[in-house]
C-alpha positions as CSV (number, residue, x, y, z in Angstrom):
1,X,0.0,0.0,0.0
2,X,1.5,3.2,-1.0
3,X,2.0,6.0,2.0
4,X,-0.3,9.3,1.7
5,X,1.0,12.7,1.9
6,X,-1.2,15.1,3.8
7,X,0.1,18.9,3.4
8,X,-1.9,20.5,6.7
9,X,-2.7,23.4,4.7
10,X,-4.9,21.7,2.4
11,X,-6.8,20.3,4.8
12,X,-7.4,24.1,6.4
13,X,-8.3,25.7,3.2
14,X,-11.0,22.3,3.0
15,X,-12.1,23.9,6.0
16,X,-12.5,27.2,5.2
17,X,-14.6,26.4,1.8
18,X,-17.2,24.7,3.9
19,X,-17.4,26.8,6.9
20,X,-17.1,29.8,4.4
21,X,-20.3,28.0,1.8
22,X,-18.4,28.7,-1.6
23,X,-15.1,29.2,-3.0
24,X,-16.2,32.2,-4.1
25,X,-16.4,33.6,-0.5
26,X,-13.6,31.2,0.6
27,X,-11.7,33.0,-1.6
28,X,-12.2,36.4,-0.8
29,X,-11.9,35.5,3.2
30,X,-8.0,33.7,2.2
31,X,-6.7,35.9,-0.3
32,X,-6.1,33.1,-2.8
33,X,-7.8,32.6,-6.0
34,X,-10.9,30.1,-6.5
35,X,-8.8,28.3,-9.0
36,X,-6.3,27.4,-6.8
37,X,-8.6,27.1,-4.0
38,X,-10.2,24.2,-6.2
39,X,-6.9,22.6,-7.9
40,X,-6.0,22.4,-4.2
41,X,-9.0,20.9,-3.1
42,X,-9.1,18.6,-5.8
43,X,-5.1,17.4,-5.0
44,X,-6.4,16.3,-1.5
45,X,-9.1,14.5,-2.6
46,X,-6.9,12.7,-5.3
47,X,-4.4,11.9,-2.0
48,X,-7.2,10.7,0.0
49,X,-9.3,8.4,-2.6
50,X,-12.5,10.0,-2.2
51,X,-14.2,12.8,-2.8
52,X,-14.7,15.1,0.0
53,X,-17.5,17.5,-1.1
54,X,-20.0,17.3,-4.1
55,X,-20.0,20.6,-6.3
56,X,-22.9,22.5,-8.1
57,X,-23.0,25.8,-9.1
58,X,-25.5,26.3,-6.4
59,X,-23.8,25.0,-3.5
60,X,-21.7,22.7,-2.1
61,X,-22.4,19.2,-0.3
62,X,-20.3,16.8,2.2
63,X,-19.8,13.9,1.5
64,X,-20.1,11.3,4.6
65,X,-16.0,11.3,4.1
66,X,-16.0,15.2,3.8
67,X,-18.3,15.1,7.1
68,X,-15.7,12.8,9.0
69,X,-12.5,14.9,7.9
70,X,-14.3,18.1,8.5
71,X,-13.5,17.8,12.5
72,X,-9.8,16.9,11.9
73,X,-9.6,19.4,9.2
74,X,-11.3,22.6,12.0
75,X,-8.5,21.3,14.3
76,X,-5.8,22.2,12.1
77,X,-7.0,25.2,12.1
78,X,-7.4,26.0,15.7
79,X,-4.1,24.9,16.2
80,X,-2.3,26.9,13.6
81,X,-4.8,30.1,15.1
82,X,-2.9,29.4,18.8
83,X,0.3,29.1,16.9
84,X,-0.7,32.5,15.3
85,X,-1.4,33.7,18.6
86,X,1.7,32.9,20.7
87,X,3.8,34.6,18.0
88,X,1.8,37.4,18.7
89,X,1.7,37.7,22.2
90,X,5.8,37.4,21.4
91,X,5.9,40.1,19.8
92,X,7.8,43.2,21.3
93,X,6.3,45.9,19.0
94,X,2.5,46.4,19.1
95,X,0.6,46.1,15.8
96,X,-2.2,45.0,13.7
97,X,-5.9,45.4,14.3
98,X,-7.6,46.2,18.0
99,X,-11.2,46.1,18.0
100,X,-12.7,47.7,21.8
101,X,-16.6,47.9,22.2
102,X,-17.3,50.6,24.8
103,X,-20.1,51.7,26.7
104,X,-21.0,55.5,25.6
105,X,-20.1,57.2,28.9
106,X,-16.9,56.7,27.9
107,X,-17.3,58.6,24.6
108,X,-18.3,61.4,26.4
109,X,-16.3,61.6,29.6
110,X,-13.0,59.9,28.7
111,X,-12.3,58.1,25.6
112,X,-10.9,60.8,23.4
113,X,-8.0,61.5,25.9
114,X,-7.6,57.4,26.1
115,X,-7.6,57.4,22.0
116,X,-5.3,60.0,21.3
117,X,-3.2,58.5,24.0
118,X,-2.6,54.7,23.0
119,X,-2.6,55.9,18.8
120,X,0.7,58.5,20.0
121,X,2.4,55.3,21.9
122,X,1.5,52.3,19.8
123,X,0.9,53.8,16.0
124,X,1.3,50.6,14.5
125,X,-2.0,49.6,16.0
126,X,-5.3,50.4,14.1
127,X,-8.0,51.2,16.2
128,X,-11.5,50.2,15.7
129,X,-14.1,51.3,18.8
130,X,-17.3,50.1,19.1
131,X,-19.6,52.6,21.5
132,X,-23.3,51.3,22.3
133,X,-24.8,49.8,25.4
134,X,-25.3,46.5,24.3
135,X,-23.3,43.7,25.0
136,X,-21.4,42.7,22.6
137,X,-20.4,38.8,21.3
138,X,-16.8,39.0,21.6
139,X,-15.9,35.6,20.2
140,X,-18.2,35.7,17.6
141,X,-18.1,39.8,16.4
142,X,-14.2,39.3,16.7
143,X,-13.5,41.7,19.5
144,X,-10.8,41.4,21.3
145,X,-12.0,43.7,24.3
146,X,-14.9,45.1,26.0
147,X,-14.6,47.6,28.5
148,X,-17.4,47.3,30.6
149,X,-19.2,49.0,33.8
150,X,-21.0,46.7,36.4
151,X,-21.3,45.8,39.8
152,X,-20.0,41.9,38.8
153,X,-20.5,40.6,35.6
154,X,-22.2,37.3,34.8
155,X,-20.7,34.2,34.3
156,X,-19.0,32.6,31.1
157,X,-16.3,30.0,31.3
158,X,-15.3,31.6,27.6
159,X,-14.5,35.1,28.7
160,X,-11.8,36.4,30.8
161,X,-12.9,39.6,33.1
162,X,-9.7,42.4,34.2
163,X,-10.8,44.4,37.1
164,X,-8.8,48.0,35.9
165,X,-10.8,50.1,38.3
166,X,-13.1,51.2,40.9
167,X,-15.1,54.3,41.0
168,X,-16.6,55.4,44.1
169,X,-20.1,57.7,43.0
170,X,-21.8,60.5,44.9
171,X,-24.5,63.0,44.0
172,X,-23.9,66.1,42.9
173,X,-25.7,69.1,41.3
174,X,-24.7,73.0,40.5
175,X,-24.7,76.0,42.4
176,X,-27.2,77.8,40.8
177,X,-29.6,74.5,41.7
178,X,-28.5,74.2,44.9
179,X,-29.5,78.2,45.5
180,X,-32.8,77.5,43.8
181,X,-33.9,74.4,44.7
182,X,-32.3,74.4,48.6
183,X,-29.8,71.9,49.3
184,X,-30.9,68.4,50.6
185,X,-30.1,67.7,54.1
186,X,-31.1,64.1,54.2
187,X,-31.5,61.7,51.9
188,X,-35.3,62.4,52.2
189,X,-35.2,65.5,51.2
190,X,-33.7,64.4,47.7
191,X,-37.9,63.5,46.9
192,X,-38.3,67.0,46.6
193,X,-35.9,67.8,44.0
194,X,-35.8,67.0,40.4
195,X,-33.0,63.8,39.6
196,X,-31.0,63.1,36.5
197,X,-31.9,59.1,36.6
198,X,-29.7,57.0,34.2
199,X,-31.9,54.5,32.2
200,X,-30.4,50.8,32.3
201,X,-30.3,48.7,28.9
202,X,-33.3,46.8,30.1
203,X,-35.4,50.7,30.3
204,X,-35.7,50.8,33.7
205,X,-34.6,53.8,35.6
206,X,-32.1,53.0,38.3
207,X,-32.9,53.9,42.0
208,X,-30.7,55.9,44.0
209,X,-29.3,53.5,46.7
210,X,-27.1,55.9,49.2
211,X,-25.3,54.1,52.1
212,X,-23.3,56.0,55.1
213,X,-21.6,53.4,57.2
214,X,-24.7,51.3,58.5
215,X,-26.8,53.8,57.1
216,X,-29.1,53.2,53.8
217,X,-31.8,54.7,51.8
218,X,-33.2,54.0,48.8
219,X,-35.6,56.0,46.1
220,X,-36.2,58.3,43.2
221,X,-37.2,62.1,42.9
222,X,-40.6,62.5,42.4
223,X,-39.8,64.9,39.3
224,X,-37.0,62.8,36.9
225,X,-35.2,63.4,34.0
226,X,-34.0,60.3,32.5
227,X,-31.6,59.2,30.0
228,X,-29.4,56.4,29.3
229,X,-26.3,58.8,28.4
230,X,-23.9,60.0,31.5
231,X,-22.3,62.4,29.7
232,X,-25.4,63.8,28.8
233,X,-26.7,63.9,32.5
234,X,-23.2,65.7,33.7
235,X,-24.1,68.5,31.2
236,X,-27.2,68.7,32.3
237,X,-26.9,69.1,36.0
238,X,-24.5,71.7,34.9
239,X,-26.9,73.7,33.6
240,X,-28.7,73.5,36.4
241,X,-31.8,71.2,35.7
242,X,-31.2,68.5,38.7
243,X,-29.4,66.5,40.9
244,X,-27.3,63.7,39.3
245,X,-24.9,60.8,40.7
246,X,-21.2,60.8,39.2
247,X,-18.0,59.5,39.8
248,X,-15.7,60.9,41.8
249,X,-12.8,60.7,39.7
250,X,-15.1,62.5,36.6
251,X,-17.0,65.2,38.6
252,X,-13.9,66.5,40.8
253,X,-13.0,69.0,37.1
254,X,-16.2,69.9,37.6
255,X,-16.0,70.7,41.0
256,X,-12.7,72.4,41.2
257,X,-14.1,74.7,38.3
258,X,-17.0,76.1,40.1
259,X,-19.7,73.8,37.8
260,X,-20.6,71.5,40.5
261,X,-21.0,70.9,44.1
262,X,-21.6,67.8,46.0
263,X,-24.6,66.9,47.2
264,X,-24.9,65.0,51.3
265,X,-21.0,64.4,51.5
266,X,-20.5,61.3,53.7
267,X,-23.5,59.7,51.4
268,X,-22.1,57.3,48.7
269,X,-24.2,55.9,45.8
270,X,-22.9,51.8,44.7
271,X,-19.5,51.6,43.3
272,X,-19.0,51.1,39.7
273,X,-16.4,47.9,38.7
274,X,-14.4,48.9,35.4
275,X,-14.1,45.5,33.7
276,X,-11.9,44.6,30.4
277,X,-13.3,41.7,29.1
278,X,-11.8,39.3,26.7
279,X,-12.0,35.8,25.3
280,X,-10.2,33.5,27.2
281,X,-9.7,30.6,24.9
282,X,-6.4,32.3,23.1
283,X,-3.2,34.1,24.0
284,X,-3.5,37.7,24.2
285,X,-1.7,39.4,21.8
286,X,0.7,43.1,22.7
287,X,-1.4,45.3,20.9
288,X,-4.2,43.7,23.7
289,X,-2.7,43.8,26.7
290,X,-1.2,47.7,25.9
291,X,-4.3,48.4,25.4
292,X,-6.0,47.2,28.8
293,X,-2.5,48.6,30.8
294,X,-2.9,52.1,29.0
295,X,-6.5,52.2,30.4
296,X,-5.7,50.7,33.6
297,X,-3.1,53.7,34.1
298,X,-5.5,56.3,32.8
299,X,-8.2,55.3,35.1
300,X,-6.0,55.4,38.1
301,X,-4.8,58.9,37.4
């Protein structure tokens, strides 16, 4: 019986045709040609003895071969993906693609400075930001992080949570409120006055849960003004029209400018966990773990 010689690359680009559904968009996804794509396809299947797929200009079948090979054939590829991986993580010199999904607060408060920062140290590292609320699918919309803001985050054997930083939150509103309005010498008295709620993803507005020591208290304004935007909210208890809760770490400009004033000092709203999320099934490459350090330092600052 004569010996069979497998090239591992064949039996990835057999792969790719059937996870991609045609060579035509096998061949846009590997760069080669569909001609070679095929000749190369059709080399393995003269080395195996059996046809691995059945082709119409429609679409293209397995074969109950094709099915059995498919499995070794994904593995190949996972490997050489890991392979891929630990040269990157090797790598002394930042570069390539980093895709971060965001939550918009960040747009607004922070991000530009965290931007303009990481593209002047790494500029061999393109940056593509994804800002919305939702959660994102980092495994399968191929980002490799996602900053996000909870108390804990849920569980997922797949994913790999950083804890970069805590924010500690308090009320605060401006002057010109405060002389208007009166300032709120209890917690009670905050049911008088009008509050800048933050709407969760869900549409629910969130209470105001206030803790001092053993203390606690927990409601809304009667009057509210909601939105699911923090930036937004800031600017708007700037100008006056409410009482909104902040982070320390982004109200204190505001405060040291005159635009702000805290509101029952000693009163604490929930702290806020700074997570960087990513998949935990690979190696992280540099351009990654720059990217979560950088935003780790700025956050600290």
């Amino acid at each position: 019986m004569s010996s069979i010689k497998l090239y591992a690359n064949d039996l990835i680009l057999f792969a790719h045709v059937i996870d991609a559904g045609s060579f035509t968009r096998a061949s846009d996804l590997t760069g080669l040609p569909k001609s070679t794509l095929s000749r190369r396809i059709s080399e393995l299947e003269d080395e195996l003895g059996e046809r691995l797929m059945q082709r119409s200009t429609r679409r293209l079948v397995l074969t109950d071969f094709g099915e059995s090979i498919l499995e070794y054939a994904r593995r190949l590829g996972d490997e050489t993906e890991a392979v891929t991986a630990l040269a990157q993580h090797r790598q002394v010199t930042p570069h390539g693609t980093l895709r971060v999904s965001l939550p918009p607060e960040f747009r607004e408060l922070s991000i530009v400075e965290v931007v303009t920062r990481f593209s002047r140290q790494y500029p061999n590292v393109r940056l593509e930001l994804d800002l919305s609320s939702r959660r994102v699918d980092l495994i399968a919309e191929r980002f490799d992080v996602a900053v996000r803001a909870a108390t804990q985050l849920p569980d997922d054997s797949s994913l790999v949570a950083r804890r970069v930083s805590t924010l500690h939150n308090s009320l605060y509103a401006s002057p010109d409120y405060l002389k208007r309005h009166g300032v709120p010498k209890t917690p009670a008295d905050l049911l008088e006055h009008t509050g800048l709620v933050l709407v969760t993803s869900g549409g629910d507005q969130q209470q105001w849960r206030l803790t001092r020591g053993n203390e606690r208290w927990e409601g809304v304004p009667q009057n509210v003004l909601s939105a699911n935007s923090l930036g937004l909210q800031q600017e708007l208890a700037i100008q006056g029209l409410g009482i909104v809760g902040l982070s320390e770490r982004f109200a204190q400009p505001q405060v040291e400018a005159g635009k702000l004033d805290q509101v029952l000092p000693g009163w604490q709203l929930p702290e806020t966990v700074v997570w960087c999320v990513t998949a935990g099934r690979r190696l992280l490459p540099q351009r990654t773990l720059a990217f979560i350090e950088l935003f780790r330092e700025m956050l600290a600052e």
